[in-house]
C-alpha positions as a printed NumPy array, in Angstrom:
array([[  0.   ,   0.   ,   0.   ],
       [  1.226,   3.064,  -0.86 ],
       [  0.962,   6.006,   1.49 ],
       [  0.34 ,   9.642,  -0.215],
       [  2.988,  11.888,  -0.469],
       [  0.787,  14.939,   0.873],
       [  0.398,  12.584,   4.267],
       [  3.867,  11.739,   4.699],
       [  5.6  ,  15.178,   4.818],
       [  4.605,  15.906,   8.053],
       [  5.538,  12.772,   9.883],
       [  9.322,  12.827,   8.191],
       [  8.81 ,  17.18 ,   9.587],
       [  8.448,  15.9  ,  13.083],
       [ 10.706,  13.097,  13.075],
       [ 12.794,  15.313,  11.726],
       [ 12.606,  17.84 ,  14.628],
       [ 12.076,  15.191,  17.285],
       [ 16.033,  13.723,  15.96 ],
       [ 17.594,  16.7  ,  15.398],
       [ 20.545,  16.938,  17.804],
       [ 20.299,  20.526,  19.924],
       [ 23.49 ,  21.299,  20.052],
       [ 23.514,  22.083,  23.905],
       [ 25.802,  21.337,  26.485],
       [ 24.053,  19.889,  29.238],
       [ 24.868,  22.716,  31.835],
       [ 23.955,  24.941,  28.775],
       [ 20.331,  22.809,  28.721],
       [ 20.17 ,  23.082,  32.432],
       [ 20.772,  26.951,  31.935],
       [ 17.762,  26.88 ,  29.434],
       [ 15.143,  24.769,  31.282],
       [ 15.095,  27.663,  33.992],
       [ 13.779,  29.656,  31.848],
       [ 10.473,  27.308,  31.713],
       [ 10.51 ,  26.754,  35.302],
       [  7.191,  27.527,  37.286],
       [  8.687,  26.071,  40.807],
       [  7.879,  29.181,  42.906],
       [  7.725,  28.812,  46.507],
       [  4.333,  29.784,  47.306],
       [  5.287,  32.536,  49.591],
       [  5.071,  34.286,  46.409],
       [  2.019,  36.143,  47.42 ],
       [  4.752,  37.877,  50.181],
       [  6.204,  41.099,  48.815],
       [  9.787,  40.691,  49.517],
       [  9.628,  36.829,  48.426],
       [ 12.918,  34.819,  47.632],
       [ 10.687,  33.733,  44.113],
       [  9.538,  37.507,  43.148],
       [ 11.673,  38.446,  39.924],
       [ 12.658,  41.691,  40.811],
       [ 14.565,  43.783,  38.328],
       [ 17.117,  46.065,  40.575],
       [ 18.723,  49.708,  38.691],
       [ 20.41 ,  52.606,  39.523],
       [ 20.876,  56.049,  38.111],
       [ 23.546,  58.824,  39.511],
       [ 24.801,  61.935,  38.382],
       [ 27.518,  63.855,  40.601],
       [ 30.43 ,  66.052,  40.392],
       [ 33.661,  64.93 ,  41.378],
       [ 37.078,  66.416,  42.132],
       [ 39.002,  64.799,  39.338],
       [ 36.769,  62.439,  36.797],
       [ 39.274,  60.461,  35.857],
       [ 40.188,  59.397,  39.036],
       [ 36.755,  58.53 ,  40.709],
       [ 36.238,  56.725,  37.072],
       [ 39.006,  54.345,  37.792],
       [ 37.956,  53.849,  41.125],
       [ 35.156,  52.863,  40.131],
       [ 36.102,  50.802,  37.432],
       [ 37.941,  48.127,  39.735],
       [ 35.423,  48.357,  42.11 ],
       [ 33.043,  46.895,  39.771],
       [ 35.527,  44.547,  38.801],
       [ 36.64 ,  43.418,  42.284],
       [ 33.228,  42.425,  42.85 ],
       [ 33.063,  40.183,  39.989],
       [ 30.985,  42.589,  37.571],
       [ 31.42 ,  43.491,  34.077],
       [ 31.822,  47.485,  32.78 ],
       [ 29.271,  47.612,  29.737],
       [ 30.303,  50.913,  28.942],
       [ 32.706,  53.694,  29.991],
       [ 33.436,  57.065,  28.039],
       [ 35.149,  60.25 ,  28.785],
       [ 35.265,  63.364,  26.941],
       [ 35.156,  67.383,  27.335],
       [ 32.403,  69.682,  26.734],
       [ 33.865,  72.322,  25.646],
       [ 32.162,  75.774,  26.751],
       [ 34.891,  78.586,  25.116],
       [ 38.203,  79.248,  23.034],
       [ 39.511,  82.352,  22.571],
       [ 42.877,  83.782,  21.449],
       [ 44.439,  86.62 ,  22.79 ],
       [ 47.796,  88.21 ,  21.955],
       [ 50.638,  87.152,  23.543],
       [ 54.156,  88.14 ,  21.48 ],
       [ 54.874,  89.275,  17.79 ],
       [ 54.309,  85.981,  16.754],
       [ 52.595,  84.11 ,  18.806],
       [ 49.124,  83.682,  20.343],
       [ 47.743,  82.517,  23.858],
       [ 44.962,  79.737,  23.565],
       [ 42.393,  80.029,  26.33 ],
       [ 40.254,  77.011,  26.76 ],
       [ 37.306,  76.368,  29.24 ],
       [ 36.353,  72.893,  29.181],
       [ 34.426,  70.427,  31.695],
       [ 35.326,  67.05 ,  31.952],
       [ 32.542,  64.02 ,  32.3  ],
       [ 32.545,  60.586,  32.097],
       [ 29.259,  57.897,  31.239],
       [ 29.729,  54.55 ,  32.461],
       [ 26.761,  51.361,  32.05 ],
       [ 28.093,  48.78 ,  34.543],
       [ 26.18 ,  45.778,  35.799],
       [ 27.001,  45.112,  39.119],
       [ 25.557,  41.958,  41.179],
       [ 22.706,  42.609,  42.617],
       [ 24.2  ,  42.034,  46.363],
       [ 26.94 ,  44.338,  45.821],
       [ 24.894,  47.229,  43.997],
       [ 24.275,  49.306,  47.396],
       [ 28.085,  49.025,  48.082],
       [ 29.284,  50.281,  44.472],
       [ 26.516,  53.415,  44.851],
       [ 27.928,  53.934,  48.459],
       [ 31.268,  54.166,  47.044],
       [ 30.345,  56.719,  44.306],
       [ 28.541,  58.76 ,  46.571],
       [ 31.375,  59.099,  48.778],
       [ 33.81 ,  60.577,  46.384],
       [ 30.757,  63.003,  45.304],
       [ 31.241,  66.587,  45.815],
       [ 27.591,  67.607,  44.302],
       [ 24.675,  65.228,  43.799],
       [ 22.973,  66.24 ,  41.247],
       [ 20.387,  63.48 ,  41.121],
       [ 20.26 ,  59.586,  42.46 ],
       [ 17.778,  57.212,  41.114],
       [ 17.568,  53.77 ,  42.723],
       [ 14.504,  51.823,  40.785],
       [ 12.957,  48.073,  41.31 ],
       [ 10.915,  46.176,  39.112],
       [  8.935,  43.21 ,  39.607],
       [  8.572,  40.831,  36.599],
       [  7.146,  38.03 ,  38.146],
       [  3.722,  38.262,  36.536],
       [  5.792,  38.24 ,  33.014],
       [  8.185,  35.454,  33.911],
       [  4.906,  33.442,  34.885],
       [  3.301,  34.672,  31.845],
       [  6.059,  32.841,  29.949],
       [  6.792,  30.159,  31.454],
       [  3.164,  28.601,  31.649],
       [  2.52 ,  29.6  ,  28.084],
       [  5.647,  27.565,  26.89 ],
       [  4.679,  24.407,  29.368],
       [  0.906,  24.174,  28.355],
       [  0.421,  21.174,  26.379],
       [  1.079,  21.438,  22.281],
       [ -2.277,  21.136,  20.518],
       [ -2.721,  17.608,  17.846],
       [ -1.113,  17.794,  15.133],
       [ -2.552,  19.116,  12.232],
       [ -3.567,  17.356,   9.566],
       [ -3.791,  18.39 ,   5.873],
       [ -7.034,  19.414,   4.715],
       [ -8.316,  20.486,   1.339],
       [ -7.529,  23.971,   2.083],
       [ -4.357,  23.656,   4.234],
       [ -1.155,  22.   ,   2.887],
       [  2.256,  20.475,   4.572],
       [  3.831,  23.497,   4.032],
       [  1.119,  25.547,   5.803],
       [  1.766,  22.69 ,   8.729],
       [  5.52 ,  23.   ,   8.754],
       [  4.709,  27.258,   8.85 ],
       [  2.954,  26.575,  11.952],
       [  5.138,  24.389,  13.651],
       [  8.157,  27.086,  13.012],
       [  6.038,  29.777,  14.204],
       [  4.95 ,  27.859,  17.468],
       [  8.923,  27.001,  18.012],
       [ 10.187,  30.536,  17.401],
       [  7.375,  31.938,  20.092],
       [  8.64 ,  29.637,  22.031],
       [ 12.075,  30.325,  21.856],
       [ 11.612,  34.231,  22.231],
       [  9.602,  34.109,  25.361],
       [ 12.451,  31.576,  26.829],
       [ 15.196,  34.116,  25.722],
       [ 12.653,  36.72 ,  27.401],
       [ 12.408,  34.633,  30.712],
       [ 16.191,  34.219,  30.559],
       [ 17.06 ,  38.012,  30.579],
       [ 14.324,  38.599,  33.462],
       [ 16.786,  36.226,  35.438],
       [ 19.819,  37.89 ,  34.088],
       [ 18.502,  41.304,  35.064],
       [ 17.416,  39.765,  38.251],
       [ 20.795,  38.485,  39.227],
       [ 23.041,  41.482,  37.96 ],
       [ 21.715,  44.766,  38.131],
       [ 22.605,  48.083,  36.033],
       [ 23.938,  51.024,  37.055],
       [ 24.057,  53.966,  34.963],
       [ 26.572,  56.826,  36.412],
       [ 27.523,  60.32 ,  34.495],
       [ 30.558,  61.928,  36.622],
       [ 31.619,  65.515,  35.771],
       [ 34.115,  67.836,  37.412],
       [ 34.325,  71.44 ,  37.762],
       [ 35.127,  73.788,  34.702],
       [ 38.897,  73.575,  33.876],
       [ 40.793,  75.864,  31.64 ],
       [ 43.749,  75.058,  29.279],
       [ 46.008,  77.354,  28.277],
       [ 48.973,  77.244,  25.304],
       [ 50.602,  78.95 ,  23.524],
       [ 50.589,  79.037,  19.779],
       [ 52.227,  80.352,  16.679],
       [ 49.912,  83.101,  15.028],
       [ 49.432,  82.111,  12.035],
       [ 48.591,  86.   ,   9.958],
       [ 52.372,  86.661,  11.635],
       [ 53.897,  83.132,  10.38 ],
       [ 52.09 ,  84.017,   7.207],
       [ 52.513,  87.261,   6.171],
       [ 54.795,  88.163,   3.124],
       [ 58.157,  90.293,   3.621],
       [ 58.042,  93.812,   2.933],
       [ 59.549,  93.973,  -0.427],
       [ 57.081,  90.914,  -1.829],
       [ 54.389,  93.109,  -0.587],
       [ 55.658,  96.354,  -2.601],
       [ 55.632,  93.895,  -5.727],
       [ 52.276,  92.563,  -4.872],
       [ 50.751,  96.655,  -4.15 ],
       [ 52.227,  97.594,  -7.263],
       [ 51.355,  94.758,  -9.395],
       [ 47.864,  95.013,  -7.801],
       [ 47.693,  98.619,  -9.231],
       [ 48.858,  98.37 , -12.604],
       [ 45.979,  95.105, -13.13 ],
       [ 43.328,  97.709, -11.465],
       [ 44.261, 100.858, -14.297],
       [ 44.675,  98.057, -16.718],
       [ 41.031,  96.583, -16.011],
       [ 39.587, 100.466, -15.453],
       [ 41.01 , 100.769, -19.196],
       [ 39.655,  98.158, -20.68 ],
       [ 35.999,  99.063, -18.992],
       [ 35.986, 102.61 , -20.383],
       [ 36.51 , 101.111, -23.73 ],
       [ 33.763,  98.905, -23.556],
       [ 31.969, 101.757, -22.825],
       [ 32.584, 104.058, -26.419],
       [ 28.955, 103.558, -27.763],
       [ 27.645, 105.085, -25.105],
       [ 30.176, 107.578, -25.334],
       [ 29.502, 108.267, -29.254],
       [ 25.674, 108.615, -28.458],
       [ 26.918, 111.224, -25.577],
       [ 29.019, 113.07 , -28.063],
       [ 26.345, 113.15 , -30.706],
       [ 23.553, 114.728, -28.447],
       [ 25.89 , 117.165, -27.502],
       [ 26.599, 118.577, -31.11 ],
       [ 22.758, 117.967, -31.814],
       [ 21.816, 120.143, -28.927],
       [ 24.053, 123.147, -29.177],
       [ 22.908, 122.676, -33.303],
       [ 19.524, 123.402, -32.037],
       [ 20.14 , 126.411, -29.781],
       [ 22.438, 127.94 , -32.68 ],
       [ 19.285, 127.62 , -34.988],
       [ 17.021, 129.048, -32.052]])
């Protein structure tokens, strides 16, 4: 007996799927199931419960006495404590340059400038209230201090049970729906899947290692140099610029010559009612 193509695609899709190896390590498949896992202790309907995902963050901005400094500090603080530095800049806003005399050939640079530094660290979550102690003890000026928690239990639950409820029969081919509309269902199903366990998997992340966002700036600094002026450095000698003046002259006659000859009809209509009026008062 000879079984129909049409009914045969989608067992070979699932045994397929079903044989595929995952490619996982097993403590990477361990690391996976917990994002599936709905074994909460059922304290969970206790605020400050062990099972509660909450999502810990931190926002500063301060001045400092030296921003490079307090960022270094900082830097192997967060490290010391087994954390990881996402992100850290430094740069100057710049707020004024100006040049002012300073010798025959040179000029003094004046620069006002303000140092400041952005850092994204994630810090664990047991060792985030020491790191923002530390900051705020090199502070000189608070400007603000944000200290934010999240729960995203709900949304961890939310996943979780949606990827362990039960997958519905499998679908059989009907007039109007083919194997491939069957095999387009079963890679949509997976990839939901798959999202909402990477989803669940960053909640823990983000519940285990928290961020903390921290902008340091110092007082306004100026910089001062100086520098070669560049119209002195520049300039021609004296007897180049005698050549230049006098070369510059002749082209200006030379070009106010050639103009007033471009100009003689106008001059031949000027001299012709001239005669044609004094004709007329001579005849008058």
């Amino acid at each position: 007996m000879r079984i129909p193509l049409y009914l045969m695609a989608p067992v070979l899709l699932a045994a397929a799927c079903s044989s595929a190896p995952s490619g996982l390590s097993k403590e990477e498949e361990s690391f996976v199931a917990t994002a599936d896992s709905t074994n909460l202790s059922k304290d969970i309907a206790a605020l400050n419960s062990p099972s509660r995902k909450r999502v810990r963050t931190a926002d500063v901005r301060c001045r400092v006495s030296n921003v490079f400094n307090s960022l270094s500090v900082l830097e192997h603080t967060v490290i010391g404590v087994e954390g990881m530095i996402a992100e850290s800049t430094m740069h100057n806003d710049v707020a004024m340059t100006q040049d002012v005399p300073y010798s025959a050939d040179s000029l003094k640079r004046i620069q006002l400038y303000t140092p400041v530094a952005n850092l994204t660290l994630r810090v664990p979550v047991a060792s985030l209230d020491s790191i923002v102690h530390t900051l705020t003890s090199m502070a000189t000026f608070i400007d603000y201090r944000t200290l934010k928690e999240e729960d995203k239990t709900l949304l961890y639950l939310s996943n979780s049970l949606k990827n362990d409820a039960p997958a519905p029969a499998a679908l059989k081919p009907t007039p109007k729906g083919t194997a491939l509309d069957v095999a387009t269902y079963q890679d949509q199903r997976y990839d939901e899947g798959t999202d909402r366990r990477i989803a669940n998997l960053a909640i823990l992340d983000d519940v285990h290692y928290a961020t903390f966002s921290v902008q340091l700036f110092q007082p306004q600094q100026a910089d001062i140099q100086v520098i070669v002026n560049p119209d002195k450095v520049t300039r021609a000698g004296f007897g180049t610029r005698i050549v230049t003046a006098l070369l510059s002259g002749t082209e200006t006659l030379s070009n106010l010559f050639v103009f007033l000859l471009s100009c003689w009809p106008f001059l031949v209509v000027l001299v012709a009612g001239w005669f044609g009026y004094r004709r007329m008062i001579v005849k008058s």
